[in-house]
N, C-alpha and C positions, 0 to 999 in steps of 0.2 A: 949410585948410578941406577936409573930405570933400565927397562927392556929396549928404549930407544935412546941410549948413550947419553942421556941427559942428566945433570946431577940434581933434579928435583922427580916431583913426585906427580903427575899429572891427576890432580882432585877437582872431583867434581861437586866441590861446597854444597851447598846445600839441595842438590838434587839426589844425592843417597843420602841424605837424611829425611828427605819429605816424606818418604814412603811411612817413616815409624814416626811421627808427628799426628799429636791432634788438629783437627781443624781450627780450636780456639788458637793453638800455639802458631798454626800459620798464619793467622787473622793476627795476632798480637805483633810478628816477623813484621809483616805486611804494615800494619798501621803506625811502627817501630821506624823503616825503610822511609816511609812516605815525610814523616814528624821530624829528620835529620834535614830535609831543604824548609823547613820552616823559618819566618822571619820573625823581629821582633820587631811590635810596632814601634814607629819613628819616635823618637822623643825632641823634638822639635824646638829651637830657645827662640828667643823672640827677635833675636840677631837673623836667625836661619830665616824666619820669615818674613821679616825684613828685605830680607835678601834676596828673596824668588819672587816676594811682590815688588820690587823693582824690574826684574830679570822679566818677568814679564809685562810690566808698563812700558819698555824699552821696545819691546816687540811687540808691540798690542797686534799689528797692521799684517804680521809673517806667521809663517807655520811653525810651530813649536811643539819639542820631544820632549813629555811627559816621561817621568818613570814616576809610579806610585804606587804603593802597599793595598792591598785588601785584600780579606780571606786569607793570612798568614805567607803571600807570596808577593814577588814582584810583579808589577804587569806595566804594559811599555802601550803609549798612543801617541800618534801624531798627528796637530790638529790647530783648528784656531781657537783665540777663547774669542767666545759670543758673549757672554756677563759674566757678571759674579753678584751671589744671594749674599745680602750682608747676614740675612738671618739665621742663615744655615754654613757660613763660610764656607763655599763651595764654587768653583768654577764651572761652568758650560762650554766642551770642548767639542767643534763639531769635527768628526774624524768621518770621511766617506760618508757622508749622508748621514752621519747618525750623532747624536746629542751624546758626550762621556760625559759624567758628573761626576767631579774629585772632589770630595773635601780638602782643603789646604793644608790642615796637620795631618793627611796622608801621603801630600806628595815627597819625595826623595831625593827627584832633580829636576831641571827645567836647563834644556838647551834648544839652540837658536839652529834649527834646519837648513 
């Protein structure tokens, strides 16, 4: 039991230890903390894309919710597709005034707003 009847121990993790810490080892903490929500990118069969190149022919005409990888995180838009580069297999989504460009083996999901 504590000084406040509690049968734990009230710690303050890593704030009494920052103080006896190098700055490299807080930077390695830190860059440690940030690399645990990292993704891995999508591995994509040719079923899967198949499958969201329908999902999107279906809705060419509506708004659709994008989720797709890049930079090792999720990132979410909602929008319409304008084209697609055959050259660069990549969609043109325009969200609020402004042009997203997905590559297709980045996207994750595609649903119908």
């Amino acid at each position: 039991m504590d000084k406040y009847g509690n049968g734990f121990i009230r710690d303050r993790k890593n704030i009494k230890w920052a103080s006896m810490m190098l700055t490299e080892h807080k930077q390695a903490l830190k860059e440690w903390g940030e690399s645990q929500d990292d993704l891995e990118p999508p591995d994509k069969s040719e079923e899967d894309l198949t499958e969201i190149a329908e999902q999107i022919a279906r809705s060419i005409n509506s708004e659709l919710h994008f989720t797709y990888y890049r930079a090792k995180r999720s990132h979410h838009v909602t929008g319409m597709v304008k084209r697609f580069d055959q050259t660069t297999q990549a969609l043109y989504i325009e969200s609020n005034h402004k042009m997203v460009i997905i590559p297709v083996r980045d996207i994750l999901s595609v649903e119908e707003e």
